[in-house]
Every structure is written in C-alpha cells, then in structure tokens.
C-alpha positions in Angstrom: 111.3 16.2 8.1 114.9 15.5 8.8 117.6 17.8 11.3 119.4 20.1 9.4 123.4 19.3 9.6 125.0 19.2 12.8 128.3 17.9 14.0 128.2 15.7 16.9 130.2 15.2 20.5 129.7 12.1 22.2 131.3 13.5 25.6 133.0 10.6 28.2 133.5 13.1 30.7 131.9 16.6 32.1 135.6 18.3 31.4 134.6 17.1 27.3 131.6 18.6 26.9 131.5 21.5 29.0 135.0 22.7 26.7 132.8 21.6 23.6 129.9 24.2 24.7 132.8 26.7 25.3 134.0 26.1 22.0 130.7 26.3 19.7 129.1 28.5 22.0 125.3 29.5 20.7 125.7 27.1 18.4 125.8 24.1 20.4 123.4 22.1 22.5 123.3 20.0 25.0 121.6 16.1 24.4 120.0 14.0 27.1 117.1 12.3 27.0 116.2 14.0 23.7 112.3 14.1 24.4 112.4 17.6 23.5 115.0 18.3 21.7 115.1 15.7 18.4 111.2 16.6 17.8 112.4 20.1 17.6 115.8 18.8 15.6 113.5 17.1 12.9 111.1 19.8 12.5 114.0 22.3 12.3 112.9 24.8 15.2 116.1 24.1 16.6 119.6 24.5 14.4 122.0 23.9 16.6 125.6 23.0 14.4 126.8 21.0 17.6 125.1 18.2 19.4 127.2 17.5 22.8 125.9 14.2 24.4 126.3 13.9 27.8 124.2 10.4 28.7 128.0 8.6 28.7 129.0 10.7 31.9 128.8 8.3 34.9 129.3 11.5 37.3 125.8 12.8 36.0 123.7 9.8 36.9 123.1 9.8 41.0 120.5 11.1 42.8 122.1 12.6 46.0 120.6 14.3 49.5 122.9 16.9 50.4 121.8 19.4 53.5 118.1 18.7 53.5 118.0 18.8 49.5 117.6 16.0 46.8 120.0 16.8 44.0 119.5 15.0 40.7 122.2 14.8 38.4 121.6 15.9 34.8 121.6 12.2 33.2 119.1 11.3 35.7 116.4 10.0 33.7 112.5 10.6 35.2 111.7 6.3 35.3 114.5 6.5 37.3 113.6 9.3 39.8 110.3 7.4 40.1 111.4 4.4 41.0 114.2 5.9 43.3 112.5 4.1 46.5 112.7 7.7 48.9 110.9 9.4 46.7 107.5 9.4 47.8 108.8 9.9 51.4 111.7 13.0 50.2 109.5 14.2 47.5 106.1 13.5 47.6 105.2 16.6 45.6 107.2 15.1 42.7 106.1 11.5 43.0 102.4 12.4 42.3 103.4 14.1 39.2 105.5 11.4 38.0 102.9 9.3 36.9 101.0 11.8 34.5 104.1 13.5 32.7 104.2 12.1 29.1 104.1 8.4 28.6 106.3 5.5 30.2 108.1 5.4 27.2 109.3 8.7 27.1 109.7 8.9 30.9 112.0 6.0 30.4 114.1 7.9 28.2 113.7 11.8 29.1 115.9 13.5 32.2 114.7 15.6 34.8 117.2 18.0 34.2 115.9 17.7 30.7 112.4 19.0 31.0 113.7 21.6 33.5 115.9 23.7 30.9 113.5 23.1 28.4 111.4 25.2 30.6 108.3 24.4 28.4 105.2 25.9 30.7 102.7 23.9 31.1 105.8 20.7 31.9 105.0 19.2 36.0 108.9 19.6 36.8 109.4 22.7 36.1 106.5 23.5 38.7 107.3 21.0 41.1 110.9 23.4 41.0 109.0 26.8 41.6 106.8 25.0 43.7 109.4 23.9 46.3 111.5 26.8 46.1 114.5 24.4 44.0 117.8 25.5 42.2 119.4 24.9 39.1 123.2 24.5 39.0 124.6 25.3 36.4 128.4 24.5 34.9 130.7 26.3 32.6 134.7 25.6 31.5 135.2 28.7 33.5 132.7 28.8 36.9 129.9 27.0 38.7 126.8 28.8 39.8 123.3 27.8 41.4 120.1 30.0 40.2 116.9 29.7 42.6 114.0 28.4 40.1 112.2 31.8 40.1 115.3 33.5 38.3 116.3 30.5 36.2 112.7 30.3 34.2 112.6 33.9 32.2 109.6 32.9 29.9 108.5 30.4 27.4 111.4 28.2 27.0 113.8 31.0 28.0 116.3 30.5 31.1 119.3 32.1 32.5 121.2 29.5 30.9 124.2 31.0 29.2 125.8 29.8 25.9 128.6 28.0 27.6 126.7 26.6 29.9 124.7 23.4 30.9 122.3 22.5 33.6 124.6 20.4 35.6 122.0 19.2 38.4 118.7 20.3 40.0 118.2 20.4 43.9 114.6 20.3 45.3 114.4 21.3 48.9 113.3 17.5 51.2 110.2 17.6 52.7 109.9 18.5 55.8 107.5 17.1 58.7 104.3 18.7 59.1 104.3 19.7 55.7 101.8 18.7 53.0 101.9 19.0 49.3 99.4 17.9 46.7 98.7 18.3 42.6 96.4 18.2 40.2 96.2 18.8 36.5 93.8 19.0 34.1 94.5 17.8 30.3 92.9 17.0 26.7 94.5 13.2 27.9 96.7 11.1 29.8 100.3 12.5 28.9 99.4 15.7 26.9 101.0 19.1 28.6 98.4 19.9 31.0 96.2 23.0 30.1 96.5 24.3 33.9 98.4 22.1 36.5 98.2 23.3 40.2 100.7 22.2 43.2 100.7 23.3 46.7 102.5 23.5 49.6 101.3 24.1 52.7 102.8 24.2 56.1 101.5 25.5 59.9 102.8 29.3 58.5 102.7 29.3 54.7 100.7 28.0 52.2 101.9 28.2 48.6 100.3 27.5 45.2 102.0 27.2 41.8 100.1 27.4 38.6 101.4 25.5 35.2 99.9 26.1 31.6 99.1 29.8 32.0 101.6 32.2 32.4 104.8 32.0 30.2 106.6 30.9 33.4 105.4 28.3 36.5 103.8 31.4 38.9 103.8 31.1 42.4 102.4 33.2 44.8 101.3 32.8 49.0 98.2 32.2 49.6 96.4 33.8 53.2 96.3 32.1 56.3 94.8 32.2 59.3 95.8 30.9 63.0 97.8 27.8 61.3 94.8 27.5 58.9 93.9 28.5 55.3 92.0 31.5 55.7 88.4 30.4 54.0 87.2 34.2 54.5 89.9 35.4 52.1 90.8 32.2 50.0 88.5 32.8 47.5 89.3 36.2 46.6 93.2 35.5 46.5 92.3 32.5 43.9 90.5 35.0 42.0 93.4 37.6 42.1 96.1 35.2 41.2 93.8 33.7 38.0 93.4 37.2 36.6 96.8 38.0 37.2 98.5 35.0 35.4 97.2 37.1 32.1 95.5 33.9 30.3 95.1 33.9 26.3 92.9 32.0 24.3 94.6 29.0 21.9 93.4 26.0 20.6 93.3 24.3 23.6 91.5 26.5 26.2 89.8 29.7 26.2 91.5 32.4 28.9 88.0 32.5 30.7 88.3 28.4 31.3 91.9 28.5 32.5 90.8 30.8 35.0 87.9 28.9 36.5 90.8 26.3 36.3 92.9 28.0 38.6 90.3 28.9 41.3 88.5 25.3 41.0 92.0 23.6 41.0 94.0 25.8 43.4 91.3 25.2 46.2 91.3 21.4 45.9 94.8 21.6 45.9 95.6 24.0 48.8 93.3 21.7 50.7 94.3 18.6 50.2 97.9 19.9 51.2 96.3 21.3 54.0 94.8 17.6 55.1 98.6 16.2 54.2 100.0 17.6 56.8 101.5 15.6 59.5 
C-alpha cells in the first residue's frame, strides 16, 4: 500500500516546524527517523495531512549532560547514541539495550526521541526512560514544558503529547556510583519487540524493576530490600505480585500465563545482576 495524501514541511529551523504543528494542529506529524511512522503511513493507520521534517535542524542533533542528566536531542539518531563513547560509563542501562533494539539498519536511521513518543510498549527506550526515572521535554510555538516518563506514557502509543506539540529532547538521569543496572529481554528473534523485557536498578536503598511487553505502558514498581540487600525472604512474592498485577492478555505471541513466568524468571535475574553491578 501507498500513504494517503499529505502535504509536506521540510523544516530548517525549530521556529519552522514548531509554527507548522501550530498551524495543522491534529493533523500534522512530526518525521524523524521514520522507523515507525512511514510503515504506519503506507499501511494507512496513520493520516496525518502534514508531514513536518525536522532531521535538517542542526540544534536537534547533540547529546548534552546537563546537572547529572544526559539530554538527547530529538534528531539524535540511536547508532549515534551507541557509539556516543560515555555511554556505557553515563548510561549503562541504555548501552546494553542498544544492541538488541531492531536491526543496525534501522538503528542507523531511527531517533531516540523517535521510539520514545511512539511509546510502543514492548520498545527498550521507552523502559530504559521509566526505568531511570527520565523526562520528556516537550516544545510548542507558545511554551516549553518537561513531563517525568511516568506521566508522559498514557497507554499503547498514547502520550501527553499535545497537538501543537513535539518531543523536543529526552533527559535520562547519569548514573551514579554504587549503582548497578542490568536487562534482559526475551523475543521470537534478534530485533523483534520483545514479548517481556525487564530492567533494574538497584542501589544501597532502592531497587527498582521495570517491565516491557505487558502492560499498555513500561510499569515500574520498588522492589523490597533488606539491610542494603534485596530481601530474598520477600522477593519472590513481590515478583509474583507485580506479574499478576501488569494484567497480561493472551495474543499471538504469548499466552498471559508465559508472560508472567517471564516476569518472575526475568525480574530476578535482573534485580540480581544489578545488585552484583554495583560498585
């Protein structure tokens, strides 16, 4: 199939495309990398009657640490986050998942910012964002706002994006010493959308784990701890909690009974492994 008709912006500046989106409104949207978006545009799930380009905007291309976070411009694309040479010592979470998300050849072309207001759930950044406790800024003709990543993603490729608006950058907290983070995914094969993906963060206080693939949404929840430790006693029962209460559904894929075991097999591997990172 071909796109249905669509008029399109090729935008040499933010000021240029951000008064575009003002001026088509719902009916316009923004085109990166296009990894998502033209298969959607040539099997007409997406109509939009305005493409605005924005991969001519110099502005959009850096990768920045600002106060203890990485921020990654919207035309960053994800070969060039992974070969950014800090990024298995700023983010390690993201550089294991680097390597597994779709193919070379569409990491070579797709953005970061991309995949993250696609919000598809089962995609690795949009975890490694809840993960880490990240923000999306995001840019309008009118204001400027930042959205922590567990108000941003509202369900299965919904956000708090607004019509007007476009995800202008990223920011995913540094790490920090004494800190470890690990992830694991399980998939049909090597670049497929994972059917459960599992990252954790663990630290001498906290130990988080966020779940891909299930829920509508990347979940996140604490996990127990005990004297700087994972609690062992408890661990098991708080996997168990978390599985049943990401609400899993049968598809083609996976049954719901499979993604659970998933999520208790996975999430324990991973918390530990974190826990072992630490340094």
């Amino acid at each position: 199939m071909k796109p249905a008709p669509f008029d399109y912006v090729r935008a040499d500046s933010l000021d240029e495309a951000l008064e575009a989106l003002a001026s088509a409104g719902g009916d316009a949207r923004v085109l990166a990398g296009g990894q998502s978006l033209v298969p959607m545009l040539n099997m007409r799930l997406a109509r939009p009657a305005v493409l605005v380009d924005i991969m001519r905007i110099g502005g959009l291309r850096r990768i920045e640490e600002k106060a203890g976070e990485i921020v990654i411009g919207a035309g960053v694309r994800q070969a060039e986050l992974e070969s950014w040479p800090e990024l298995g010592n700023k983010l390690p979470l993201v550089a294991a998942m680097l390597p597994v998300l779709g193919h070379l050849q569409t990491r070579s072309r797709g953005t970061v910012c991309g995949s993250i207001a696609h919000a598809d759930p089962s995609a690795e950044l949009p975890l490694a964002l809840a993960a880490l406790g990240g923000t999306v800024h995001l840019r309008s003709r009118k204001s400027k706002r930042s959205v922590p990543a567990s108000d941003f993603f509202l369900g299965m490729m919904a956000t708090d994006l607004a019509d007007d608006e476009m995800v202008e950058a990223v920011a995913f907290p540094a790490a920090k010493p004494g800190t470890g983070h690990a992830f694991r995914e399980v998939a049909r094969r090597h670049g497929d959308f994972a059917i459960v993906a599992c990252a954790a963060v663990v630290d001498k206080t906290s130990a988080r784990l966020a779940v891909g693939g299930v829920a509508d949404t990347p979940t996140v929840r604490a996990m127990p701890m005990q004297g700087g430790n994972l609690d062992d006693a408890g661990l098991d029962d708080a996997l168990n909690d978390f599985a049943w209460a990401l609400e899993a559904r049968d598809d083609i894929h996976a049954t719901a009974r499979y993604r659970r075991d998933l999520v208790r097999t996975i999430g324990r591997q991973v918390l530990k492994e974190a826990a072992r990172c630490r340094a």
